[in-house]
Structure formats: structure tokens, C-alpha cells
C-alpha positions in Angstrom: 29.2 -40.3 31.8 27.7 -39.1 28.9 25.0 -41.2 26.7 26.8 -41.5 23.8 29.8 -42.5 26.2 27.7 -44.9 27.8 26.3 -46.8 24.5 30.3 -47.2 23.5 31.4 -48.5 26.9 28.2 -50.8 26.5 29.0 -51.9 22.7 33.4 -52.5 24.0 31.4 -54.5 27.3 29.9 -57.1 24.7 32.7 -57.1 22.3 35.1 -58.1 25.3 32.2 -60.8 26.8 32.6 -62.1 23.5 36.1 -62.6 22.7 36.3 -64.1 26.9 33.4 -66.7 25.7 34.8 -67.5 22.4 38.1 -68.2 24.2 37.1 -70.0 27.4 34.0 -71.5 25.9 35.5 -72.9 22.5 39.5 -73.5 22.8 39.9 -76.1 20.7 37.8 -76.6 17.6 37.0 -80.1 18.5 37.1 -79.4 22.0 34.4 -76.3 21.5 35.2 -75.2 18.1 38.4 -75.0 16.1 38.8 -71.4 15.0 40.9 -68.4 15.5 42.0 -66.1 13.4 40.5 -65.9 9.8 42.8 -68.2 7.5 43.6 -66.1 4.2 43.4 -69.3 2.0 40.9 -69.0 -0.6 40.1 -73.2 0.2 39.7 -72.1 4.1 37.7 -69.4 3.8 35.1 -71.5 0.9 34.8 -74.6 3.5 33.8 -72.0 6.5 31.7 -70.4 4.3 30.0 -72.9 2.5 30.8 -76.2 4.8 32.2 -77.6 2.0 35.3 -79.3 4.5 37.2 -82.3 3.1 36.0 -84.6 0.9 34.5 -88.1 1.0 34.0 -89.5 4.2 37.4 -91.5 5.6 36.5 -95.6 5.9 33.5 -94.5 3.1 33.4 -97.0 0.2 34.8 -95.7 -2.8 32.1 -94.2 -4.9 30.6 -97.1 -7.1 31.4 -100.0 -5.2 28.9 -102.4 -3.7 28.8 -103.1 -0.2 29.6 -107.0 0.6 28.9 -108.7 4.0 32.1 -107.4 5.1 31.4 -104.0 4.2 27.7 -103.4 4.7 25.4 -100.7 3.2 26.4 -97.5 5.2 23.3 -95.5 7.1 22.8 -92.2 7.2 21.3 -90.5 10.6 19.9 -87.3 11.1 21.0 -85.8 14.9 20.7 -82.3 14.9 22.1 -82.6 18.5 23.1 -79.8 20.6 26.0 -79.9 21.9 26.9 -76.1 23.0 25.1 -72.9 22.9 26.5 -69.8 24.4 26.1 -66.4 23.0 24.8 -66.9 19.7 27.7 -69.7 19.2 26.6 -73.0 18.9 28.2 -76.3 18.4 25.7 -79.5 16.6 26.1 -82.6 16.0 24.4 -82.7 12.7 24.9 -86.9 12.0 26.2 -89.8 12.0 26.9 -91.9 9.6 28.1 -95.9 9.7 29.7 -97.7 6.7 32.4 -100.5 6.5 32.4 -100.9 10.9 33.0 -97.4 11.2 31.2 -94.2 12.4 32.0 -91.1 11.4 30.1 -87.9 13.0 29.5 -84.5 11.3 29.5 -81.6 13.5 29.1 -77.8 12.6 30.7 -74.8 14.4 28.0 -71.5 14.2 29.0 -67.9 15.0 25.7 -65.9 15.0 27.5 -63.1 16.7 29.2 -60.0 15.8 32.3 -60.9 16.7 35.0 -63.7 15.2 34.9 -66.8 17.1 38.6 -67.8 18.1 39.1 -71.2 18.1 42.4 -73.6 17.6 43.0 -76.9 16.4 45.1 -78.8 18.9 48.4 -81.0 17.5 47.6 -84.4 15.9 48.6 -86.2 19.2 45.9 -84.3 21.8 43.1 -84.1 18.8 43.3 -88.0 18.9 43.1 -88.6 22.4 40.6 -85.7 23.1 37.1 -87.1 21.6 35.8 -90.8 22.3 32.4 -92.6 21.7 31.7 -95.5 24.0 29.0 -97.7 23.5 26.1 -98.7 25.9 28.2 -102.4 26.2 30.8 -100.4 27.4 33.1 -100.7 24.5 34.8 -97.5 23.5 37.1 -96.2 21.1 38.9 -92.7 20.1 39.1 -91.2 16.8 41.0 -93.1 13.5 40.9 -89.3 12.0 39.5 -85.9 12.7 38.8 -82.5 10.7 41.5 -81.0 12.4 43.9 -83.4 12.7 43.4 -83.8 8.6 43.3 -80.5 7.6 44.7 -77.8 10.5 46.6 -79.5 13.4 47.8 -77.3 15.7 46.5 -74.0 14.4 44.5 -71.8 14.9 41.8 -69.8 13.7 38.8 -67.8 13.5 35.1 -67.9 12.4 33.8 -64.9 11.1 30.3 -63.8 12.1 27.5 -65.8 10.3 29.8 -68.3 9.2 30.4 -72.0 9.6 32.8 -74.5 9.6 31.7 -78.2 9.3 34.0 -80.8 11.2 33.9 -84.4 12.1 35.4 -87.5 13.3 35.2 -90.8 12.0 35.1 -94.2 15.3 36.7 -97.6 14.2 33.3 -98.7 15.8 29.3 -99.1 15.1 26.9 -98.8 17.3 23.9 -100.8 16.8 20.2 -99.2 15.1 18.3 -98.0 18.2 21.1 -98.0 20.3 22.5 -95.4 22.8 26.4 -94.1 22.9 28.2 -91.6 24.8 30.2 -89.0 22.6 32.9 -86.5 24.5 34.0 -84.3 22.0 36.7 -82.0 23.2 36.1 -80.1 26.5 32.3 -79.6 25.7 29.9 -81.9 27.9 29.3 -85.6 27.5 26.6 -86.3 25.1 24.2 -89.0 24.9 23.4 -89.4 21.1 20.8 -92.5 20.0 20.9 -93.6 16.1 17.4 -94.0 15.2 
């Protein structure tokens, strides 16, 4: 085999490792990163881009209005979690925030590779059963709403090299400051996530 030969064979090796990865590794966008092929709408291809996904925050007050005791001052926490790394594809949990007895959690998708990231979105049903938080009381609870039960359920799609797509879920349940929680999101391993 000639050099030239070699370096090709060696370039189609990686390509292939990273299509099997990407597939394996990341099936489902919430279960290790909704993406697949690249979605031609100019809205889809701005919020992968830029991580400008949805808009205000599901159970968020609306803008203006002052919490009460029922509806507390919501809290912002910085994670910056890892929650999968494999091949220059990576997976964060980037924060969480609480407001009105609910928690929602941002997460970004990252393909530093060369290659698109293939990932889905599964239907509405599996996306709501496939995350949960439980608390360290053991109370638990699965998702009121996700990114891709809101926005692409049941499709799929991919993320281009050096591009991002933000996603999150929102808990009908807060943990408490300084407390610990478990998160399983999708097929990726359990997480142990503190708010501090």
C-alpha cells in the first residue's frame, strides 16, 4: 500500500470511527445528543449555531412580575458539569435554574470534530419518560417539558462541526440550596449534580 493510499485509508478509518461514535455514543439528543442530519430551516440552523433554542424558560415568571411566597425569586446555578466526552463530542450540563417549584436544566450538545454529529430526538412519549432527577429524600420526578419534545419530537438531526445546540428540561421539583440530586438524562450515565 502506497503512502498516499495509506493516509486516505487512515483519513476514511476516522471518518467511519466517527459516524459509529456519533451513533452509538449519542442516539437520542437527550439521551446523548439530539442531532442527525442538518435541518435546512433558517430557525434550526441559527439556534445550533448560536444556542439561541426556544425562548423563556417553561414555569419562568412572566417577565416583570414579582415573585410572591408562592412563586419565589428563581436562582440561577452555574454547573458546567460533564456529562459525556468522546471524540471531541461533549455533552454539559451548563445550569440549573429554580423558579415557581420548578427546575429547569440547560445542557449543550458540542461537536469539535470534523465530522456531523448524528443525533435524533425521540417521540414526545419516550423523551418524557427518558430523563428524571430524584432528589437526595428520595423524591423524584420526570420532565413537564423538554427541548425536543418542544421543538423536534421524533426527528432527527445533525450537528455540524464546531457547532452547538443548547437543550434542556424543566422538573415539577426543587431541590434544596446545598443539596445533592441525581440527574439521568437519556442513555448517558447517572449524574450527581449539587446546586451550590
Amino acid at each position: 500500500m502506497t503512502r498516499s493510499n495509506a493516509g486516505l485509508l487512515a483519513v476514511v478509518a476516522v471518518t467511519a470511527c466517527l459516524a459509529v461514535v456519533g451513533t452509538l455514543g449519542g442516539w437520542y439528543l437527550a439521551d446523548r445528543g439530539a442531532s442527525g442530519p442538518s435541518d435546512p430551516t433558517p430557525s434550526a440552523r441559527v439556534a445550533a449555531t448560536t444556542g439561541a433554542v426556544g425562548g423563556a424558560s417553561p414555569g419562568s415568571p412572566a417577565t416583570g412580575a414579582s415573585p410572591t411566597k408562592a412563586q419565589p425569586a428563581g436562582r440561577t446555578y452555574q454547573l458546567d458539569q460533564l456529562v459525556y466526552s468522546q471524540a471531541d463530542l461533549t455533552v454539559t450540563l451548563v445550569s440549573a435554574e429554580t423558579t415557581g417549584g420548578k427546575l429547569r436544566l440547560n445542557l449543550t450538545y458540542r461537536n469539535g470534530s470534523a465530522a456531523p454529529w448524528p443525533v435524533s430526538c425521540p417521540t414526545v412519549e419516550v423523551d418524557r419518560t427518558s430523563s428524571e432527577v430524584v432528589l437526595s429524600d428520595g423524591r423524584s420526578a420526570r420532565p413537564e417539558s423538554t427541548w425536543c419534545a418542544t421543538t423536534r419530537p421524533d426527528e432527527s438531526f445533525s450537528i455540524a462541526p464546531g457547532e452547538r445546540v443548547e437543550s434542556w428540561a424543566v422538573f415539577p421539583l426543587v431541590p434544596e440550596t446545598g443539596s445533592s440530586f441525581e440527574l439521568s438524562w437519556y442513555d448517558f450515565p447517572n449524574l450527581d449534580v449539587r446546586l451550590r
